[in-house]
Structures are given as C-alpha cells and as structure tokens.
C-alpha positions, 0 to 999 in steps of 0.5 A: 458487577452489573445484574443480569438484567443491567448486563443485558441492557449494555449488550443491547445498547452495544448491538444497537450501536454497531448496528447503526454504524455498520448498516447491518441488523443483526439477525441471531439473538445475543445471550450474555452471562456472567461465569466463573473466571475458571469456565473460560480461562479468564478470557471473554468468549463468544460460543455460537449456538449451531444448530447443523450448517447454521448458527441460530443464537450467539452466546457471550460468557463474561468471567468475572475478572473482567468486572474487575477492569475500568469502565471503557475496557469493560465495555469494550471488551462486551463490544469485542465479543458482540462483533464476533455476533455480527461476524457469525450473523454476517458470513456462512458458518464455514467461513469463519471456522477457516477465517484466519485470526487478523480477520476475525479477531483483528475486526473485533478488537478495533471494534471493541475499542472503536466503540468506546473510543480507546481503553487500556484493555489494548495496550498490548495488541497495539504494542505488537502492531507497533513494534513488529511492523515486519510480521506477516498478517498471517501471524497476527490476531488481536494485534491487527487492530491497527491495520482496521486503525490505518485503514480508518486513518486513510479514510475508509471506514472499517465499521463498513468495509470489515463484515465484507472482508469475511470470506476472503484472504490475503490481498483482496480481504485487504483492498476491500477494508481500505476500499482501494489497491494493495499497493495503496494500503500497503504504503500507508500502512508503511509510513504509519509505522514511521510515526513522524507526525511533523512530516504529516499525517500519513507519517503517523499511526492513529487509533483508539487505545494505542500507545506510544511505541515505534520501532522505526530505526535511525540511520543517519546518512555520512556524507561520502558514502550510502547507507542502507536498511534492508530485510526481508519481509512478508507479504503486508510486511513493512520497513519504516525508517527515519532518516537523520540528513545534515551536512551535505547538499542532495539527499538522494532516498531509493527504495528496493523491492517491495509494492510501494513506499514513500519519502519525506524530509521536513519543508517537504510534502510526502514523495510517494514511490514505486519500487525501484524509485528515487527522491531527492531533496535539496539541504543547501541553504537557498536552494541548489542551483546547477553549474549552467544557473539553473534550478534542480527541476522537482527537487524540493528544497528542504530543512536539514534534521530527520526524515523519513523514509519507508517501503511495504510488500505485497508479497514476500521479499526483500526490500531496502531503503537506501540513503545518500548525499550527492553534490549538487554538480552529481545531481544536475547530472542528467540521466542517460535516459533524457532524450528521445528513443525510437523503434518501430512499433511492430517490434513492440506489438509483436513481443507484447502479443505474446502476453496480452493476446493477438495484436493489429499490424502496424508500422510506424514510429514508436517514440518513447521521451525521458525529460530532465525533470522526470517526465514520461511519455511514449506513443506512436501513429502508425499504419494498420492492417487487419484482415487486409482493410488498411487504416490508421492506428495511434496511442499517447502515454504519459506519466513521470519516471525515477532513474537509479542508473539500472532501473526506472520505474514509470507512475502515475501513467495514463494514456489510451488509444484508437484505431480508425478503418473505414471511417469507424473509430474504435479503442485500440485493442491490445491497449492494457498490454502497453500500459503494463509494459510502460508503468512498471519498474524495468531493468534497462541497459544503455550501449551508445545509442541502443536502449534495451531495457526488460519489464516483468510480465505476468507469466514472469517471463521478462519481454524485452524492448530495444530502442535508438536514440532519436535525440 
C-alpha cells in the first residue's frame, strides 16, 4: 500500500494526465485518503466538498481493498474517482445531482481505463455492455463504458467530447460524444455489437479493458423461405445479428424500424441502410447475370459463410432484420418504381406548406425518377407567382433509393433550389420541406399507372403524394 505522500503524487500525476488530454485545468483541489474498506463499502468514493450552490474541494477515499488489486486496476480505479473531480469542476452542481448514471459514471469508467490502457477491474461493465446490446441507456451505469469505447472507435474523442455532454440527456448528450448525428452513432454502435472483425472495422467493438463476449445470435438463412430476427428495443437499443449464407443465389438483407443499420457478407464492403432498406448480395460463383446478359447493377459479388447484419433505435420500438435467398431471375426483376412519375408541382407545394410553412405559387412539371439500379432524383421548373410578380422557380434532388415492395427508403440526398424574379435570384423558400418529404422511408402503393405513396411528417400526420407514370 503507497504512503500518504506517494499516494498523493499518483493522484497528481493522474490529474495531470487527464488535464492534458482533456484540455481542461482543474480548478477544485483534489484530497485522497486511504479508509477502512468498512467506511465505503468496499468501493472507492469520490465526496465533493459543497459548500452552498458550489463545490469547493473533491475528496477521494480509497479502502483498502482495493490495494489489494494489480497496478493498472489500481490506477485506474484513482482515475476513475479523479474524473468524477473533473465532472464537479466541469458542470453546476445541479447538474450532476440530476445527471443520469451512463453519464456520470459511464465518463469515468472508460476514463479509468482509458487512462491506463485496460485492467481487469472492467471486466464485468464491459461484459454488460457486450451481452445486453437491447438495454436502454437509461439503465446503464459503469457498463456505458463501451459506448465512450465506440465513440473513441468511430473517431471522435471522448477525453474531449464526455465533460461537454454534462447537462444534457438522451440524444443530444450522445451526438455531442460522437460529435455527429444520433443516427450515426446509433449505427455504429450497431454493428460494433456484431463483433465480426473480418468484415471490417466497424463490425467489432474495441476498448481498454474489454473481453471477449458477444451476443449476437446466428441465423442461418433456408433457401425457399425468409428468415428473421425482430424485438423490441429502447432508445440507443440495438440488434446485432450474424448471418449464416450458402446455397442460394442473392442474399436479400431488409431492416425494419429502428434509425439506422447496416449489412455486410464477406468479399464485400459494409452496405449501410435506413430503415425500411434492403441489400443484396450475389453467392453465385462468377457472378450473377440477368436472363437479358446483363450484370446485377450494385449487387456486389460475395463469398458465401457468415455475415452480418444490424439495426439501432433512436427511440423505443420494434425493429427486425430480415434474411433471404432470391434467384437471380427474382432479383433482375425490376421494381415497379423504375420509371419516371409526374405531377404538378403545386399539388406538392401545397400539401407540404401545411407542415413547413407558407410556399410560392408555382405550376409546372414535377417529375420524380426511380432507376434500376438504385438511383433517386425528383425536380421541377416552374412558373411562379408572388405577390402578383411572375418569375420562374426550379429545384433538383438526387440520392439513391431501396424498394421493399411496400416501402422505400430515399439516402444520401442532396439537392437544393432557386427562385428568379426580376433578375434577382434567391433560394428557394420552402427548400427543407422537399428534402424531408423525399429523404425519408415512405409507405407507397402502386394502382396502374398512379403512385401514391405517404412520409411521416414531424407533427406525425402522414402527407401524401400522387403521381402518373411518365414512362
């Protein structure tokens, strides 16, 4: 067991450490002590020193057992308490008696072990982590060590982004650790769970201190039938699968509900989807060609064995992944969707300014293109009026589509548009309006030659459009 004073140079050697890589100097003088395992319970204790609305000092009381432990899981563990410091030095008092437990100590176990690269002190957090990948953040505490792992993994960098994070709950305490959307850590978070290394780095999770569990079932994909893994989760709840392939032709992968997911088989590079969206992949030895000679456009060919396949929430519900064979003949099947699909674009303006505010009057063309392989575009150009000034108005989006058959799900969309009156030309107002009613997941139903299909708005009303087929 150290002496007082050696003690005291550790924990000024770990405040040092964290000060470095967090950027932040901390401000509260840090006490240490070593007591009785019978003062704490056996468990190392961080005790702010409050004095009114403000903390004035932290106070660390080590018991004895924990000497008792290696040298990484001793240190550690005094990293551990150290970050709470940090945290009180960080945030308002309030904050942190409300803070929720994925926060506060979630931070300072992957802090602990950051710091020391790993011990076994860990072992059961990250187990946790590992084999519950359904359990809501709001039940997690030491064990939210890997989502600090997962965002470290995904590239941002937890020692700067956690201390931000005090103060904020639920999806933006999230997006400001990975330092990106929901949806994006949701899905790595996802396919971390898988911990399938082959098919690449985002398919395994990483982190100081953690072991070697999974929970990611097996389903093995019959030929002649679908086969499926579905339950319900929380928000940030995932469902990693792997996915046994061999003996059919196209590999057909759908995920239902949930943010965001992805698919992978091995040969291939990761396929990342909305919900609602579909992969497929080619098992036929030198590749899969259509009745007509040509290639599967976009369907990568793959090695038969074991993939896998994953989808995360944002918020509570049910989500599935779906798994099964086509023929090749099945697959070069064209979507109903391919073609071209036209109304006029007033009919579009005016049930989207009911959601995202009042819009120019326009008449003209508005054409929306679904091609055979995968590819999204809509636009218009039209004649405008406002305020009795005529001029003209137009607008282009493009992106890639996925077909279910009842769904599908426009990404990666971009796109923008102007208006011109008078020789002046500006943005087109209205503009965030068309990107959500076209990057979304829409329920769509097909009757001859009439597309209608529906897109949830944000005030959970489902506007809808109808088109004619153009060609």
């Amino acid at each position: 067991m150290p002496s007082d004073e050696e003690l005291t140079g550790i924990v000024a050697g770990v405040v040092a450490g964290i000060e470095e890589r967090t950027g932040h100097r901390l401000r509260l003088p840090v006490r240490v002590r070593v007591v009785p395992d019978a003062r704490t319970g056996g468990d190392a204790l961080m005790v702010p020193v409050v004095a009114g609305e403000s903390v004035r000092a932290c106070r660390i009381l080590l018991p004895r057992n924990v000497f008792g432990q290696d040298a990484p899981s001793v240190t550690s563990t005094v990293a551990h308490e150290v970050w709470h410091c940090f945290q009180y030095d960080a945030a308002p008092l309030r904050s942190l008696d409300v803070a929720p437990l994925w926060i506060v100590e979630g931070q300072a176990e992957w802090a602990g072990e950051a710091y020391v690269g790993g011990s076994p002190s860990s072992a059961a957090p990250w187990d946790t982590w590992l084999l519950q990948p359904a359990q809501a953040l709001t039940r997690r505490s030491y064990d939210a060590i890997g989502l600090y792992a997962a965002a470290d993994a995904a590239g941002a960098d937890p020692w700067r982004t956690a201390l931000p994070m005090l103060g904020r709950r639920g999806a933006p305490a999230v997006e400001t650790l990975f330092d990106r959307s929901a949806t994006l850590a949701v899905r790595r978070i996802a396919t971390s769970l898988v911990r399938s290394p082959q098919l690449g780095d985002v398919w395994e999770s990483r982190g100081p201190g953690i072991t070697g569990s999974r929970a990611a079932p097996l389903v093995t994909v019959p030929v002649g039938e679908p086969v499926e893994a579905r339950m319900r989760v929380p928000a940030f709840g995932v469902l990693p699968v792997r996915i046994a392939a061999s003996g059919g032709e196209v590999l057909r992968v759908a995920l239902e509900g949930g943010a965001a997911g992805a698919a992978a088989m091995p040969g291939a590079g990761t396929v990342e989807l909305n919900p609602g969206g579909t992969a497929l992949f080619c098992l036929v030895e030198g590749g899969c060609t259509c009745p007509d000679g040509a290639s599967l456009d976009g369907v990568p060919q793959v090695t038969p064995g074991e993939g896998a396949a994953a989808v995360g929430a944002t918020a509570a519900g049910e989500v599935a992944v779906v798994a099964e064979f086509r023929t090749v003949e099945q697959a070069c099947e064209a979507s109903d969707l391919v073609g071209e699909w036209v109304t006029d674009v007033s009919n579009v303006m005016r049930m989207l300014s009911a959601q995202y505010g009042a819009m120019p009057s326009c008449r003209g063309p508005w054409v929306v293109t679904f091609t055979a392989d995968g590819r999204f575009s809509a636009g218009y150009e039209a004649t405008c009026q406002v305020n009795d000034v005529t001029g003209q108005a137009r607008a282009r989006f493009t992106g890639a589509y996925t077909d279910t058959g009842r769904t599908f799900t426009v990404s990666d969309l971009t796109g923008d548009g102007t208006m011109t009156f008078g020789g002046r030309t500006m943005p087109l107002p209205g503009v965030d309006g068309f990107r959500a009613a076209l990057g979304a997941t829409a329920d769509y139903v097909i009757d001859g030659d009439t597309l209608t299909y529906s897109f949830a708005a944000p005030d959970g009303t489902k506007p809808t459009i109808t088109l004619t087929r153009r060609s």
